[in-house]
C-alpha positions as CSV (number, residue, x, y, z in Angstrom):
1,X,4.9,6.8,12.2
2,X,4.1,6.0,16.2
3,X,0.6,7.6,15.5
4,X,0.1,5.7,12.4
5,X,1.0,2.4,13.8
6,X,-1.4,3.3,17.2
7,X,-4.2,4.4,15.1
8,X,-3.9,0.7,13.1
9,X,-3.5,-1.2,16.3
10,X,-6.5,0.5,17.3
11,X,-8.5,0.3,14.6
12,X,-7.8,-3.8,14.1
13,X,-8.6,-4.5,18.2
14,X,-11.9,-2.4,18.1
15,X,-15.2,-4.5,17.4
16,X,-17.6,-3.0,15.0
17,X,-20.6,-4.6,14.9
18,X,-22.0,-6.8,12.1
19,X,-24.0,-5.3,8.9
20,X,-27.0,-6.1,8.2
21,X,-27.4,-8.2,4.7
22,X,-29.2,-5.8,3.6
23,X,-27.0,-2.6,4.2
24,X,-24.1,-5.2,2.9
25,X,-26.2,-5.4,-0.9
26,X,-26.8,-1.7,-0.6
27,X,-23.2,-0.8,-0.5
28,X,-21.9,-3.7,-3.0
29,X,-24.7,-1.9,-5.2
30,X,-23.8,2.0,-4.6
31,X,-19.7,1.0,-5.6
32,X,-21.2,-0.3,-8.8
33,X,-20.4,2.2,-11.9
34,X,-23.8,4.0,-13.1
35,X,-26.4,6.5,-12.3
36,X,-29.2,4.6,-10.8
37,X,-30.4,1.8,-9.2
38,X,-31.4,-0.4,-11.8
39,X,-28.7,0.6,-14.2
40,X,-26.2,-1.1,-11.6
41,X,-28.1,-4.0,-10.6
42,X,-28.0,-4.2,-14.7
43,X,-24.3,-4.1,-14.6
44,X,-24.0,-6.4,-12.1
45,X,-26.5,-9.4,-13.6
46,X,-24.4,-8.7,-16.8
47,X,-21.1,-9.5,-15.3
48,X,-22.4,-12.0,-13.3
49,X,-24.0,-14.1,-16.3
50,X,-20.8,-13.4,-19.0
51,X,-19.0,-14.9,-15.8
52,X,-21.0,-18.1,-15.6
53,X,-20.9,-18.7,-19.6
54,X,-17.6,-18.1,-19.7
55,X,-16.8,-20.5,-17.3
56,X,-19.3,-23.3,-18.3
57,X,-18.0,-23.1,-21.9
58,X,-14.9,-23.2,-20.6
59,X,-14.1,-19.4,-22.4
60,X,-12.4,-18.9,-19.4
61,X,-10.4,-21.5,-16.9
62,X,-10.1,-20.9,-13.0
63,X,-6.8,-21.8,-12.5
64,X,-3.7,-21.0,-9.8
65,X,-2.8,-17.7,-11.2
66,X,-6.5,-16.8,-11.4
67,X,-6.7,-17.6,-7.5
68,X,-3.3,-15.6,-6.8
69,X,-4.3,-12.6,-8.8
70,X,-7.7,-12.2,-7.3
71,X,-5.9,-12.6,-3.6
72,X,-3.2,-9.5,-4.9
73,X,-6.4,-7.7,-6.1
74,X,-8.2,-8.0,-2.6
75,X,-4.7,-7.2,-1.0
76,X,-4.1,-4.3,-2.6
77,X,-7.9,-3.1,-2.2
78,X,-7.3,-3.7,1.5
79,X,-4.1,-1.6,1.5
80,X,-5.4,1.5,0.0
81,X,-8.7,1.3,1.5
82,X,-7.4,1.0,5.3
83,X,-3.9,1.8,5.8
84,X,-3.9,5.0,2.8
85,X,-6.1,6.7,4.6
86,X,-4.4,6.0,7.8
87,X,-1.4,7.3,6.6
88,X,-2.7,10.8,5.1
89,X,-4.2,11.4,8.1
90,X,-1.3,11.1,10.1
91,X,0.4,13.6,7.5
92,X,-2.1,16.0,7.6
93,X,-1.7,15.7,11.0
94,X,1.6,16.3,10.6
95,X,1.8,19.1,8.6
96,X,-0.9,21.0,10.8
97,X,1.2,20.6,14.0
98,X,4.1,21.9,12.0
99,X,2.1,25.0,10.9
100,X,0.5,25.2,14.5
101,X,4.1,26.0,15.8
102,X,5.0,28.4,13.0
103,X,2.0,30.2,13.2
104,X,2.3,30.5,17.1
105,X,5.9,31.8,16.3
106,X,4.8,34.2,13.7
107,X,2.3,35.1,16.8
108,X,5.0,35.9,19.2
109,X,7.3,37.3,16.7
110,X,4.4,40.2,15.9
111,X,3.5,40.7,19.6
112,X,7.2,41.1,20.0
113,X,7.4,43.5,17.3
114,X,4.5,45.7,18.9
115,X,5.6,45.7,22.0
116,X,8.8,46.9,20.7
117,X,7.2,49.0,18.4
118,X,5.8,50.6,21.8
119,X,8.6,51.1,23.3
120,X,10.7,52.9,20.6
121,X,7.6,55.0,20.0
122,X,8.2,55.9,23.7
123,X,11.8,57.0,23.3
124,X,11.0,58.3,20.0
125,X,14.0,56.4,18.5
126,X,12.7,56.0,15.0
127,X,16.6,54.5,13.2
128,X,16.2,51.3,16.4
129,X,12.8,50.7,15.7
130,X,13.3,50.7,11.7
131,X,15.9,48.0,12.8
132,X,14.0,46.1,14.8
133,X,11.2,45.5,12.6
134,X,13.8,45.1,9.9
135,X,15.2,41.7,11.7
136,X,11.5,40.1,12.7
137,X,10.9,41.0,8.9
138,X,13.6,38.9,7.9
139,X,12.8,36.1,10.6
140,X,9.3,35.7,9.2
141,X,10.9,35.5,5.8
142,X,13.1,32.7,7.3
143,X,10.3,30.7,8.9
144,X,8.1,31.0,6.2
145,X,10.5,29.3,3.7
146,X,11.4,26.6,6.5
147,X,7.2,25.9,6.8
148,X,7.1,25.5,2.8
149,X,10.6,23.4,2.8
150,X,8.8,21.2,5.7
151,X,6.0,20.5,3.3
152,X,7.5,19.8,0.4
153,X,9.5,17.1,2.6
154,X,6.1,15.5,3.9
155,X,4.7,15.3,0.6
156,X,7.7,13.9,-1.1
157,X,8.2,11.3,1.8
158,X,4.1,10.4,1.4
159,X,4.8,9.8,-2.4
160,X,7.9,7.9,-2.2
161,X,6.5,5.7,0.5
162,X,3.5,5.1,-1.8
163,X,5.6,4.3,-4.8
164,X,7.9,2.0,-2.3
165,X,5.2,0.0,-1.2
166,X,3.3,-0.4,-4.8
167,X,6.9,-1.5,-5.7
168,X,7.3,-4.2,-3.2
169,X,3.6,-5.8,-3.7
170,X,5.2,-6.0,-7.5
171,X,7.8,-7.8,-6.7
172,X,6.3,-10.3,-4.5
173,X,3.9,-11.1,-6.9
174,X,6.5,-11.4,-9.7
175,X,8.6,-13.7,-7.3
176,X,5.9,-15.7,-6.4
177,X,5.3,-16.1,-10.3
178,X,8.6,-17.2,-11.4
179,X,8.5,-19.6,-8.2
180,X,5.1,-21.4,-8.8
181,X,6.3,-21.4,-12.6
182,X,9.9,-22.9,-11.7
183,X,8.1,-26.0,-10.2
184,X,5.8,-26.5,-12.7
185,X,8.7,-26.6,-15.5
186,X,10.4,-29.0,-12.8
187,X,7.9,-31.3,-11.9
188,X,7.0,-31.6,-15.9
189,X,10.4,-32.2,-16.9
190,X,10.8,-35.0,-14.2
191,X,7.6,-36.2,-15.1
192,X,8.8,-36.3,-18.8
193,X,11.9,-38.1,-17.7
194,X,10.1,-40.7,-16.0
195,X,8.4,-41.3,-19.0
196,X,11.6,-41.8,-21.3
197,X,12.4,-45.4,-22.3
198,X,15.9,-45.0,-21.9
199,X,16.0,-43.8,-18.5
200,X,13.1,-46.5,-17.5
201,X,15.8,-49.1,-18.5
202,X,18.7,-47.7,-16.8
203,X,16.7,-47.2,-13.6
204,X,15.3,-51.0,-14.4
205,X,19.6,-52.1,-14.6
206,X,21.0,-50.3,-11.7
207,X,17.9,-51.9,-9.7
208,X,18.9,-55.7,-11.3
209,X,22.8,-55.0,-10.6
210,X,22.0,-54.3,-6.9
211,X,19.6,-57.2,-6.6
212,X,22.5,-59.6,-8.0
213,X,25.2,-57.6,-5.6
214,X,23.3,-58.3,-2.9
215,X,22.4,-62.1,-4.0
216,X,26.4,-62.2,-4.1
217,X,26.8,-60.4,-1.3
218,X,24.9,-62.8,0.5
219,X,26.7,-66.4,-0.6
């Protein structure tokens, strides 16, 4: 997680220069769905004309959960287009330093065996030997099964952080719902209340009884 939060610290403070307007068009254009050039600038002067007529026919309404669903939708975009691949290359990273040391173990572990190997063929003791590979056979068994237990671990820990974070950008956005919602019901019901006869005249009372307490107050 250190290397994952350097690599973002590094990536926010370095300076990239500016693109071009033109290399800016060309990528909006290449991300567009279809198989040439014209069919996506098609696509794209479609949307961009239903948009306008359904806005100036008022088909559709630009309103406050319009506004906070397209600032999710360019949160999230943000999320999985810089920090996901931050964070799978920090697990592949990961996992290949793990399998960097357990290959450099299986390394040693046959050298060792050879140069045992050598050894007993010296003494011509065939039973230690048989033993001896026996118990680096058995080690390499051992390690191997650690190595794919390590994995699995990574990759499970990668997909639960992945469905932990989409879980928390749905709750926000569901609190932040029920919130905006909760004040407009508020602020319509006082509104409503304001409006009411009855309470106009009890408001218009208590303000006439403390005028008069006052007035007595004041003989």
């Amino acid at each position: 997680m250190i290397d994952l939060y350097n690599k973002i610290g590094v990536r926010s403070l370095s300076t990239t220069p500016t693109p071009e307007p033109k290399a800016k068009a060309t990528s909006i254009i290449d991300a567009l769905p279809g198989n040439s050039a014209l069919s996506k600038t098609g696509i794209l002067a479609t949307g961009t004309a239903a948009s306008i007529y359904a806005i100036s026919n008022e088909l559709y309404v630009v309103n406050e959960e319009s506004i906070l669903l397209a600032c999710f939708l360019s949160f999230t975009t943000l999320i999985a287009k810089y920090v996901a691949p931050l964070y799978k290359d920090w697990a592949d990273a990961r996992v290949k330093s793990v399998s960097d040391i357990l290959n450099s173990s299986r390394t040693k572990h046959v050298e060792a065996v050879k140069d045992r190997i050598e050894a007993v063929s010296e003494l011509k003791d065939v039973v230690s030997t048989t033993k001896v590979l026996f118990e680096v056979s058995k080690e390499t068994v051992e390690l191997e099964a650690q190595a794919f237990e390590l994995k699995q671990k990574v990759e499970l820990a990668a997909e639960a952080k992945s469905v932990l974070d989409s879980w928390v950008r749905y709750e926000a956005s569901v609190r932040q719902l029920q919130q905006q919602q909760l004040a407009q019901t508020v602020i319509a019901n006082v509104e409503k209340e304001l409006t009411n006869p009855k309470f106009q005249d009890k408001v218009l009372q208590e303000a006439v009884a403390d005028i008069e307490k006052v007035f007595a107050s004041a003989k």
